[in-house]
C-alpha positions as CSV (number, residue, x, y, z in Angstrom):
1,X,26.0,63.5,-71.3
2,X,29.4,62.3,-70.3
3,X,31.2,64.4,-67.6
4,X,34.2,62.5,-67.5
5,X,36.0,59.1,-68.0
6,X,38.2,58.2,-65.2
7,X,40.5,54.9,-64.3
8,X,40.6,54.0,-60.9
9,X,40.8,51.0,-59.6
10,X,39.2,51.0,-56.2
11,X,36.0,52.0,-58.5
12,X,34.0,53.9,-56.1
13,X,35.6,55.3,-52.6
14,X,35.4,58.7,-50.7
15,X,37.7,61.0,-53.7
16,X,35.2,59.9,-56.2
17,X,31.8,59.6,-54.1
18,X,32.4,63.3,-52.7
19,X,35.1,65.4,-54.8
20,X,34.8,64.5,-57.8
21,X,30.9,63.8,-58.1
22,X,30.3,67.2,-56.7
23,X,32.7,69.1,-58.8
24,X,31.3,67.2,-62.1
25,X,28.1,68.2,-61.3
26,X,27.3,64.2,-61.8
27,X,23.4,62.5,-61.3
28,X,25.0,58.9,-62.4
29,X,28.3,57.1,-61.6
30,X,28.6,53.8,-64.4
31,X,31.6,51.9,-62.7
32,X,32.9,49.3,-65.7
33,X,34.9,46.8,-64.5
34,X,35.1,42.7,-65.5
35,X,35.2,41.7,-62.1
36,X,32.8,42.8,-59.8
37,X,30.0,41.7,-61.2
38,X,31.5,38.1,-59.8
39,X,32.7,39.5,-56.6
40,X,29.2,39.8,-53.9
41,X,31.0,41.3,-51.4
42,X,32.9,43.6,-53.4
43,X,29.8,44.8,-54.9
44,X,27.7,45.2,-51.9
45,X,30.8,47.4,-50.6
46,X,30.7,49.7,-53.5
47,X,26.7,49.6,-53.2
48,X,27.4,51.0,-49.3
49,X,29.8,53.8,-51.0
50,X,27.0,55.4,-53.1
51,X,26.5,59.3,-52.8
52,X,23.5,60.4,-51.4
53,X,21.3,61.4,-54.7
54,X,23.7,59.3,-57.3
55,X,22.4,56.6,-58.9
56,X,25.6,54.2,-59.1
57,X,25.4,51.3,-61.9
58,X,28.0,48.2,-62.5
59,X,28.5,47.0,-65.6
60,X,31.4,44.8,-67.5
61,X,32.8,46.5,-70.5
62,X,30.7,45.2,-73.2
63,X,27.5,45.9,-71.1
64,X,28.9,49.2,-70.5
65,X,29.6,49.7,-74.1
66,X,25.7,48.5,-75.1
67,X,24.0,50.8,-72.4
68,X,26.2,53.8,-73.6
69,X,25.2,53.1,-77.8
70,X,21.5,52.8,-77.0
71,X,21.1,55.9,-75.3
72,X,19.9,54.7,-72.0
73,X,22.4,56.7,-70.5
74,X,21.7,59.9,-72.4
75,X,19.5,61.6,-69.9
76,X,22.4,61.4,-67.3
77,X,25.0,63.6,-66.2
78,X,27.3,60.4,-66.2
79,X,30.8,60.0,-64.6
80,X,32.6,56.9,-65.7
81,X,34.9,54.8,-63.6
82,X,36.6,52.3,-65.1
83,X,38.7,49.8,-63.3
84,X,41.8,49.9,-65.6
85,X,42.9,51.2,-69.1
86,X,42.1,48.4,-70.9
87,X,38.6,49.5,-69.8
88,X,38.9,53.1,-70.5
89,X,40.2,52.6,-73.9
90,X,37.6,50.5,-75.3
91,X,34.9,53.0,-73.4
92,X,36.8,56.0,-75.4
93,X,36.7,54.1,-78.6
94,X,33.0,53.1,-78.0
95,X,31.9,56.9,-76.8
96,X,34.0,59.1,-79.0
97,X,35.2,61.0,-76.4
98,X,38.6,62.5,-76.4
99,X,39.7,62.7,-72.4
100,X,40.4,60.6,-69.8
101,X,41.4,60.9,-66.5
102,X,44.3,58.6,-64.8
103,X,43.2,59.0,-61.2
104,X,44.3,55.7,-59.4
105,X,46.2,52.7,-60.8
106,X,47.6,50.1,-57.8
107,X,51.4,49.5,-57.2
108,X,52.2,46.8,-58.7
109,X,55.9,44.8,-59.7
110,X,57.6,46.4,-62.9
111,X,55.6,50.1,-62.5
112,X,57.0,53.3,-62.6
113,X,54.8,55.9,-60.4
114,X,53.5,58.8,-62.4
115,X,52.3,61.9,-59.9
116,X,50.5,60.6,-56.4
117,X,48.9,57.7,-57.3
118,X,49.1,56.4,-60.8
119,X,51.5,53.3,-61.0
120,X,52.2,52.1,-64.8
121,X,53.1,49.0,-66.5
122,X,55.3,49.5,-69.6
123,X,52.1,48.0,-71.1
124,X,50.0,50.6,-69.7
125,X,52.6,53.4,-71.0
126,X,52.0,52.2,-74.5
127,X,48.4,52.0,-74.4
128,X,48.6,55.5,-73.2
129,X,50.7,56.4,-76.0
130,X,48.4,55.0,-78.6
131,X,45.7,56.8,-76.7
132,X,47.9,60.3,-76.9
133,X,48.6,59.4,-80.9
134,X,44.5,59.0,-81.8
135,X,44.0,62.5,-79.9
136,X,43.0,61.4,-76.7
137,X,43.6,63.7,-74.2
138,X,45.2,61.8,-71.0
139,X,46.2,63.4,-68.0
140,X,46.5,62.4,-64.2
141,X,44.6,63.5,-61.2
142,X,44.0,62.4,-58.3
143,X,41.5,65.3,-57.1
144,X,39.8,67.9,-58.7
145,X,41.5,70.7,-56.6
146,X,45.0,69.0,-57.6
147,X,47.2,69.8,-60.5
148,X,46.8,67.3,-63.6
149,X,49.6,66.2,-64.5
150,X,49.4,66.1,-68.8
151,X,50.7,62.9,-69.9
152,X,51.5,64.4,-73.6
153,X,54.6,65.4,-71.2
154,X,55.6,62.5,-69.7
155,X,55.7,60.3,-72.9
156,X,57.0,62.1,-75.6
């Protein structure tokens, strides 16, 4: 069962490990992201990161995608972390499911920040607007005990 679908990109750090495991109620963290996988040291960090009791998985996007349609995953309470939107959409498409949580997006040149911590491309808008017009649901949040921020408003 999927608890949520989040993007952030640092993937697995102290907000997700404690506050947001805990308050999902989550057994499984399934990070997506294209570049780990190629990154030792990046991955050994995120391995260090793991909540006590949580099994944490990496995974590109198609293996994410194949591990979630066989059912593998099924007997999980599984919180999803994907690295960016580009990875969150096709995990939406893939899963069916209608929500997904902006929680971190880096600072980059030519973003606009949106709430605390997400920093948006005028790429990123869009695909958030395609997301809002196929019924996604798509708010941001850093924390569980902080106020989403609905992004139905933001991008009319």
């Amino acid at each position: 069962m999927i608890k949520q679908i989040r993007v952030d990109y640092r993937l697995l750090h102290g907000q997700v490990a404690v506050s947001w495991t805990s308050a999902l109620g989550a057994d499984c963290l399934l990070l997506v992201s294209d570049t780990v996988k190629s990154d030792p040291l990046r991955l050994e960090t995120l391995k260090l990161a793991k909540p006590a009791g949580t099994k944490v998985v990496v995974k590109n996007q198609q293996e994410a995608i194949d591990a979630l349609n066989s059912g593998v995953t099924d007997k999980y309470k599984l919180f999803i972390i994907c690295e960016n939107l580009e990875n969150a959409k096709a995990i939406l498409e893939a899963t069916g499911e209608k929500s997904l949580n902006v929680g971190n997006t880096p600072f980059r040149d030519n973003t606009k920040q949106y709430g605390k911590s997400a920093n948006l491309t005028k790429d990123e808008e869009e695909l958030i607007k395609d997301m809002l017009n196929e019924g996604i649901e798509v708010y941001i949040q850093m924390v569980p005990a902080e106020k989403s921020i609905k992004c139905k408003s933001l991008f009319k």
